[in-house]
Each structure stands twice: as C-alpha cells, then as structure tokens.
C-alpha positions as CSV (number, residue, x, y, z in Angstrom):
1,X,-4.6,-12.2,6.9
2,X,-4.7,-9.3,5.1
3,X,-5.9,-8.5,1.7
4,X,-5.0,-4.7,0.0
5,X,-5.9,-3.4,-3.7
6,X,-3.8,-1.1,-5.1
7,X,-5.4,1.8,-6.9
8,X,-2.7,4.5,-7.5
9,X,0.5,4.9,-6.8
10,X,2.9,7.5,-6.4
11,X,6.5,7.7,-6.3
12,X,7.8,11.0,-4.5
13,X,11.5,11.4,-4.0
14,X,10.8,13.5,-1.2
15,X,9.1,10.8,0.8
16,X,10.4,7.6,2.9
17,X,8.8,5.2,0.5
18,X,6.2,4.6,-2.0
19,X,2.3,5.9,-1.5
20,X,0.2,3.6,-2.2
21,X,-3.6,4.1,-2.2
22,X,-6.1,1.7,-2.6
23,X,-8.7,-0.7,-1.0
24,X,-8.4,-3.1,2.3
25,X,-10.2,-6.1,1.5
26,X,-9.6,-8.2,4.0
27,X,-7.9,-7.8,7.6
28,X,-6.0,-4.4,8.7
29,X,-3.0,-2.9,7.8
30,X,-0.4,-1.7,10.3
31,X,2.9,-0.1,10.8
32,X,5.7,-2.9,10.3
33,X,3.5,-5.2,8.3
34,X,5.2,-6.6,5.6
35,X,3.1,-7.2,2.8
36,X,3.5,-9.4,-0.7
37,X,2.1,-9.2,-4.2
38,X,0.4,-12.1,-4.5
39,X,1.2,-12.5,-8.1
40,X,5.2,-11.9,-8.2
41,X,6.0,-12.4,-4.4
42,X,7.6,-8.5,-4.2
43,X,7.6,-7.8,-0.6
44,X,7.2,-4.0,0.4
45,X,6.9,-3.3,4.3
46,X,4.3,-1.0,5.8
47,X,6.6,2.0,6.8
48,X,3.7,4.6,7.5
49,X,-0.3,5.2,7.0
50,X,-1.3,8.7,5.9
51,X,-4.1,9.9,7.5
52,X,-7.5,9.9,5.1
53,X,-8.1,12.2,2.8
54,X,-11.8,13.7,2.4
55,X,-11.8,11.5,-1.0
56,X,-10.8,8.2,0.6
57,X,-13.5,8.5,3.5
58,X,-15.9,8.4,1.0
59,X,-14.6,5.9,-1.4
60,X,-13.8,3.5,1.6
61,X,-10.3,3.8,0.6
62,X,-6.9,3.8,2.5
63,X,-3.2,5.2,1.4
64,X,-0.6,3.7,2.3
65,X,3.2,4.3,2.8
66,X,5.4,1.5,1.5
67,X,9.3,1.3,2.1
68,X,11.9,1.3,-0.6
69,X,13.3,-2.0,-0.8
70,X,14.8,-1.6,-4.5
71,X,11.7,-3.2,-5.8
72,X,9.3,-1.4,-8.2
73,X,6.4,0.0,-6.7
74,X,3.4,-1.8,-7.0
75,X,1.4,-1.3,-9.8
76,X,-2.0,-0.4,-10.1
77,X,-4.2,-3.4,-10.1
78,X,-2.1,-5.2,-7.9
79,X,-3.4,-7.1,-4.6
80,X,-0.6,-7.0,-1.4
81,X,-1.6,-9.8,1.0
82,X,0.5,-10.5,4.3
C-alpha cells in the first residue's frame, strides 16, 4: 500500500499531467500506479517521477507527475493512497 501527501501542486499546460509534490508516507510510488484520494475517491495515475530537486532531498520529499484524467488536481493537503 501506498500512502502520498500532497504539498504543492502545479498545473503546467506545457506538461503531460499535473506535478505534484509532496511526502511518501507509506510504500513507493511507481510509473503506472494508480493512486486515489482517500477522501473523494479521484483517481489520478502515476504518468512520470521527476527526478529530486536539491530542496526535496533535503525535506525528504518526492514530486510527482500525475495524468490528466479530467479531474481536478489534487489539492494541497490531500493524501493519494493506491
């Protein structure tokens, strides 16, 4: 199981999907993974994992690249389990 925070999110029309950044609690995310909010149900799949920033090594954080399924992005606050 897998348990993800979100802490930001950012919505570039230039990208494939969503970034997402934020805090694994639980598990690892992959490539292909769909994940849920566990509030709502919104499903988003995993479509890409950007490689760490100097800021997320240090904060023990992750961003994350989530496909555009017509749902909103996540918001802030929000924990994606799958």
């Amino acid at each position: 199981m897998v348990r993800f925070e979100v802490a930001e999110v950012w919505d570039l029309s230039t990208r494939g999907g969503f970034l997402v950044n934020g805090r694994t609690h639980k598990g690892v995310v992959a490539v292909g993974m769909a994940l849920r909010d566990e509030s709502t149900q919104r499903t988003w799949r995993v479509v890409g994992l950007q490689f760490p920033f100097p800021r997320e090594l240090e904060e023990g954080t992750r961003t994350l690249v989530l496909g555009r399924t017509g749902a909103e992005p996540p918001a802030p606050g929000t924990h994606l389990v799958g």
